[in-house]
N, C-alpha and C positions, 0 to 999 in steps of 0.2 A: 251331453248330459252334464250338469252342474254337480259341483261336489256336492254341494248338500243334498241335490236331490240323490246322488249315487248313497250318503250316507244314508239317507231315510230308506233306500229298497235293502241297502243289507241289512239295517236293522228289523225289517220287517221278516226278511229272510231269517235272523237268530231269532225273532221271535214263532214261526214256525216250526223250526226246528225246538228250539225249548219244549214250548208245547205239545209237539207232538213225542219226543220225551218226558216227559211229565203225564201225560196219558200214559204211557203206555210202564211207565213205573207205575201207576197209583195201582192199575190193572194187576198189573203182577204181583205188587205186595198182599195186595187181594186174594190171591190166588194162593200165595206160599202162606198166609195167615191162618188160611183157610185148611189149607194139608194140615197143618200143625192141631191145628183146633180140631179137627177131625178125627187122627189118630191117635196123636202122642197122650192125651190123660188117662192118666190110671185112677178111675172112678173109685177104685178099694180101696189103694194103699195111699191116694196123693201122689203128687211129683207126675215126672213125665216119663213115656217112655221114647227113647232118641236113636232105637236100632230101627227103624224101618226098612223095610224092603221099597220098591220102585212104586207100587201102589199104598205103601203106609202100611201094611202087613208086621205085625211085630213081628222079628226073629229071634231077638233076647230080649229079658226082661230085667237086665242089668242097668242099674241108676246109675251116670256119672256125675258127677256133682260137680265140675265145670260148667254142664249142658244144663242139668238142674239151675245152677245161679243162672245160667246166662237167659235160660227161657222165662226165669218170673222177672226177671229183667227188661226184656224184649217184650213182655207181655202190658208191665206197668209203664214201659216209656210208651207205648202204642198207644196206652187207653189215656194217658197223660198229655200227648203231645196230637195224636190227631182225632178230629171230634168222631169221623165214623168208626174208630175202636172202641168206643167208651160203652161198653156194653155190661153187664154183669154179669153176663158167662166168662170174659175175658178178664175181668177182675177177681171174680171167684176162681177159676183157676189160677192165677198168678198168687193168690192169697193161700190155697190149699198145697202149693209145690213150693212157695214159702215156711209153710208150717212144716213140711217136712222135712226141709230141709233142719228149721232148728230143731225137730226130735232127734232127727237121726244123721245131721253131715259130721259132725267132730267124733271123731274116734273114740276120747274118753275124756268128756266131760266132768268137770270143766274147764280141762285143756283146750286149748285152742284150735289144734291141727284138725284138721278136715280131711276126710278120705277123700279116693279118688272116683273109686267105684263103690255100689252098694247094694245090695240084694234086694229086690222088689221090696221085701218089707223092707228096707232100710240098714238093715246090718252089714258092717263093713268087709271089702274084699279086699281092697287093694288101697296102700298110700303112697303117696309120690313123694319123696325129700323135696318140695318144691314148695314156691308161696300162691298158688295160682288156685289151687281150690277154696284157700280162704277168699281173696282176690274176688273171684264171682260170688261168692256167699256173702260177700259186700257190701258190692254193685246190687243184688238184690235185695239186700232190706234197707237197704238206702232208696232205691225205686217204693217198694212195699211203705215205706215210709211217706213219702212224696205222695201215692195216692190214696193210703188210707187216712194219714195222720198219728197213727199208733207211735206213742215214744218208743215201744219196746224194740219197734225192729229198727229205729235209728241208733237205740242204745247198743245192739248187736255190731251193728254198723262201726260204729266209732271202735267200740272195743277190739272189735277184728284190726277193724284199719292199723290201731296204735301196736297190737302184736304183731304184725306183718312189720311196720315200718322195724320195731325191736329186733326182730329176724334178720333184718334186710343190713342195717347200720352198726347193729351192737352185738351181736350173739346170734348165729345160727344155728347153735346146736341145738335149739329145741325141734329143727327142721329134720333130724335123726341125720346128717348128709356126713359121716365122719372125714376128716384131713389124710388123704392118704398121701405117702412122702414122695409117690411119681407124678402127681396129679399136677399140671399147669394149675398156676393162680390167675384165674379168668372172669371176667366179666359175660355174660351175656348180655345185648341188648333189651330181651325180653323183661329185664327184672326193673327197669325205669321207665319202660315205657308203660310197665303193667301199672305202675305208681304214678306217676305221672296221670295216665287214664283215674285214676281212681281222686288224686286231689283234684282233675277237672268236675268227676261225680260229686262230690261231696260239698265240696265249695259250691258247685251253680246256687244262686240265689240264696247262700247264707254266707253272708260277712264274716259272723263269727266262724266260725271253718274254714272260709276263705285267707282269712286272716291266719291260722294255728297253721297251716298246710303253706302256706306261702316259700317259705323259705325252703323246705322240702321240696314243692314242685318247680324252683329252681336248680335244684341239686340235683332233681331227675333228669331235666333239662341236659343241664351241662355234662351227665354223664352218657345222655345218647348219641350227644355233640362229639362226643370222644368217639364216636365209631367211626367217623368219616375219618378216614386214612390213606396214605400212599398219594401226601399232597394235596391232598383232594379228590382224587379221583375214583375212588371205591367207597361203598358201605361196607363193614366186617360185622358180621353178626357179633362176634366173641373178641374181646381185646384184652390185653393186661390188667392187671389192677393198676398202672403206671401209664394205663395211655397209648401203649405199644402193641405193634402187631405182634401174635403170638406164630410160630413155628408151626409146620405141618399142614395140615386139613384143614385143625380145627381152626387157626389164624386165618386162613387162607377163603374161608367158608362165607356163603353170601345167599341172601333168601330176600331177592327182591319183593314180594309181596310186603313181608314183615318190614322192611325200608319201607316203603310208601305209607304202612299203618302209621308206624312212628311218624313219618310224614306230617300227617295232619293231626296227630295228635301236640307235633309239634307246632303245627301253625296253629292252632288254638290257642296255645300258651302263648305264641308271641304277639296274637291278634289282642290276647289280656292285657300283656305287657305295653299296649302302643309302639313293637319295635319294629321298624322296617326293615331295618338291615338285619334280624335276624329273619322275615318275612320271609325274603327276600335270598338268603342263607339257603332255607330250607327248602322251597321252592326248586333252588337249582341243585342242592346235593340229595335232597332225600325224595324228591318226587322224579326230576328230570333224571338225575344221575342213574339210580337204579333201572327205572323204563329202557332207558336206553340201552344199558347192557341186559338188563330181562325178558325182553321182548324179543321171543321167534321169530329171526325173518323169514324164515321158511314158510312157516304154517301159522302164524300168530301165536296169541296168546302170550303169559310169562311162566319160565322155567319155574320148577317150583325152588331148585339149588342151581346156583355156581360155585364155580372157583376163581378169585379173583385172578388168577394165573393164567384161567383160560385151560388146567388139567380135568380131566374127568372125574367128577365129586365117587363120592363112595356109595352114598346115597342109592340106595336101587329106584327109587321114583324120584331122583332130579330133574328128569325133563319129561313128565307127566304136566300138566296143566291143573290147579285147584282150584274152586270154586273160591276160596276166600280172596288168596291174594286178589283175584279178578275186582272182589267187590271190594277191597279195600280202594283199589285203583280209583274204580269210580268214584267214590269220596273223596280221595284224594286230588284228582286234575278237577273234576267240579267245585271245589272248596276252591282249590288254586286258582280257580280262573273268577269264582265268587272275589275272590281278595284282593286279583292283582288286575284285572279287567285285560291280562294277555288272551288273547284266542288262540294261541299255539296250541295251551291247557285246555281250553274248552274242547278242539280239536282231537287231542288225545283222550279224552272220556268219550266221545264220539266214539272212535277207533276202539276201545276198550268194552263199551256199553251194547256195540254191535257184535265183538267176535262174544263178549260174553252173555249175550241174550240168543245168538245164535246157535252157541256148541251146548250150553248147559244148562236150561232150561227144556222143562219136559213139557210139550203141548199138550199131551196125551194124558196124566194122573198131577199133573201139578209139581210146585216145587222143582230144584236143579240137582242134576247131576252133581256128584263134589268130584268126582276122581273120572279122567281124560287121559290116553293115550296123548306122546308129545303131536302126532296127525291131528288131534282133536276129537278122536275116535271114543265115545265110554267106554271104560274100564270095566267100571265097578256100579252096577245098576240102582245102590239102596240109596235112598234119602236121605238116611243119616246114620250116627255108629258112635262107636266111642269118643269123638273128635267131631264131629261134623252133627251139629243138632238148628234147634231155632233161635239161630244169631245171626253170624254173617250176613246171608242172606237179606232176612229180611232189616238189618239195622242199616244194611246199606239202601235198601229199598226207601228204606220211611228218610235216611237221612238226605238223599239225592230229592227225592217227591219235597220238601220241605225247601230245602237249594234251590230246586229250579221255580219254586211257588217264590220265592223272593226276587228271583232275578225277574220273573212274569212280572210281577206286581211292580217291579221297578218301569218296567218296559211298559206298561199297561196304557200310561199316556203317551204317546209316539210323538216326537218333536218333526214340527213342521220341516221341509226342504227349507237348507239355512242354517239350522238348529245346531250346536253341539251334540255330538253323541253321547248318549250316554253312558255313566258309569256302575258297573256294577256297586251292588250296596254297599260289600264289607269296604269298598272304597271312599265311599262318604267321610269327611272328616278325617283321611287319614292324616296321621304327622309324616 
């Protein structure tokens, strides 16, 4: 057989495979869109409700306002980016858990800070010294903004944005989080990569914010950059404010899922940036590096904690299995292998996409499982809960269906036996 003609049947092989991945994603987001839109609105009060049981059964009618921003979020990129969401049930509700949000997410207007939880009608129960309920209350009038037009909820947007960043760089005490004098001075990773995520929201397709967020979504960069440690060869969730591994646990502490989120949220900025070598960087420490140590060999899947030590974390569900990291994964090795046109990558969303389609997805009432026994076994039978509502899921769903509709469309003309192989898109023009 001739090279090129050997080259033309593998690629006809990746093009089967795509394909029949790409089906069977568009399927599924169909399906978990569908659970969502089914149970979660609260016709009375607005907003959603994100306790479901196994069949979408409320069991509390407690509002988080992480899962609030994140669903009028996941609703408005849906109806924005693929044409069979563009519905106006899907806009009207993303529009109505929008509005409640501004009646009722910040504690005491008009302050800033945003609860955590809130009472079906809206009244506050719980606040977190954290930046991450602002964070989603963002991301949604930023989306809310994009499909309706309204300046109001971009003007929400910004002004959030600009007190979160003030939190973050200049004064935290509006965060209520007091200095106590045994406390390690630490970094988490979460808090740049949440930023980060939010100058990519903000910036898509406006120069002008592109441009004010610029230098900042460098800074968030370089400060997730600081996780990789021990030479290279760990992610640490928490490090110094100096760059340094920290002592104990909390130093020692590692959530491969969250590595791989940061991941691509990294390769997107460096795909902005035209840098290869930091491509390149991140590809090998924040997607390869973590898979490798988070990955069950026993039973699949990835741990949800380690220890970079190789000690047994403290964690009582470190090697349970969770629905997110999974779906991050998939974003991640698909993006990677979108960028870099390695199959290794493509390979590992394979591996990822089958144990996660196989263990945590319900044939039976829709939507996945989020909580797994380290076997693979369910845990925990409900749909969603205080943490677990309509994101992950399906943002991974719509983002993989959109990846694989590029690489298809790339492939769609097949070059004759002979031909060059082809490259993946984000490869095009690269420097």
């Amino acid at each position: 057989m001739s090279g090129g003609l050997r080259v033309w049947q593998d690629m006809e092989k990746e093009r089967e495979a795509l394909q029949t991945w790409k089906e069977r994603v568009e399927q599924e987001l169909d399906r978990v869109v569908a659970f969502w839109m089914e149970h979660s609105h609260d016709q009375e009060h607005g907003g959603f409700f994100t306790c479901l049981g196994r069949d979408g059964q409320v069991y509390d009618d407690l509002k988080y306002v992480w899962l609030q921003g994140r669903q009028v979020w996941m609703y408005c990129r849906l109806y924005r980016k693929l044409e069979r969401f563009r519905s106006p049930e899907l806009l009207d509700s993303a529009k109505a858990g929008g509005e409640f949000l501004l009646r009722y997410a910040r504690v005491a207007p008009p302050g800033k800070k945003c609860a955590f939880a809130l009472t079906r009608d809206g009244r506050p129960v719980k606040v977190q010294r954290t930046i991450f309920s602002e964070c989603f209350y963002t991301m949604a009038m930023n989306e809310l903004w994009r499909v309706t037009g309204e300046a109001r909820y971009q003007k929400e947007a910004v002004e959030m944005m600009d007190q979160i960043v003030y939190w973050v760089r200049e004064d935290p005490s509006g965060l209520g989080r007091p200095r106590l004098p045994g406390a390690l001075a630490s970094e988490s990773m979460a808090v740049p990569m949440m930023l980060l995520n939010l100058v990519d929201q903000l910036g898509e397709a406006d120069e002008e914010l592109a441009g004010n967020y610029a230098e900042l979504g460098d800074w968030c960069a370089q400060r997730i950059l600081r996780h990789v440690q021990r030479d290279g060869q760990a992610v640490l969730e928490n490090v110094s404010e100096d760059s340094e591994e920290l002592s104990g646990c909390l130093g020692r502490h590692q959530n491969p899922g969250h590595a791989l989120e940061a991941g691509w949220f990294l390769l997107r900025y460096a795909i902005r940036k035209g840098d290869p070598k930091l491509r390149a960087h991140v590809i090998n420490k924040f997607l390869l590096l973590p898979f490798r140590s988070g990955w069950d060999p026993d039973h699949g899947g990835l741990f949800y904690f380690q220890d970079a030590d190789g000690l047994c974390p403290t964690q009582l569900e470190w090697a349970m299995k969770l629905w997110w990291p999974h779906s991050e994964a998939m974003i991640a090795f698909l993006m990677g292998y979108s960028d870099s046109g390695d199959p290794a990558l493509l390979h590992l969303f394979y591996q990822v996409a089958e144990y996660t389609f196989r263990q945590f997805r319900d044939p039976e009432y829709g939507e996945w499982f989020g909580y797994l026994t380290q076997e693979g076994k369910v845990a925990l039978t409900i749909k969603g809960g205080p943490f677990k509502g309509c994101f992950h899921v399906p943002r991974c769903l719509a983002m993989c269906e959109e990846m694989l509709g590029a690489l298809l469309s790339h492939l769609t003309l097949a070059p004759s036996p002979g031909s060059p192989p082809a490259v993946p898109p984000a490869r095009q023009g690269a420097k």
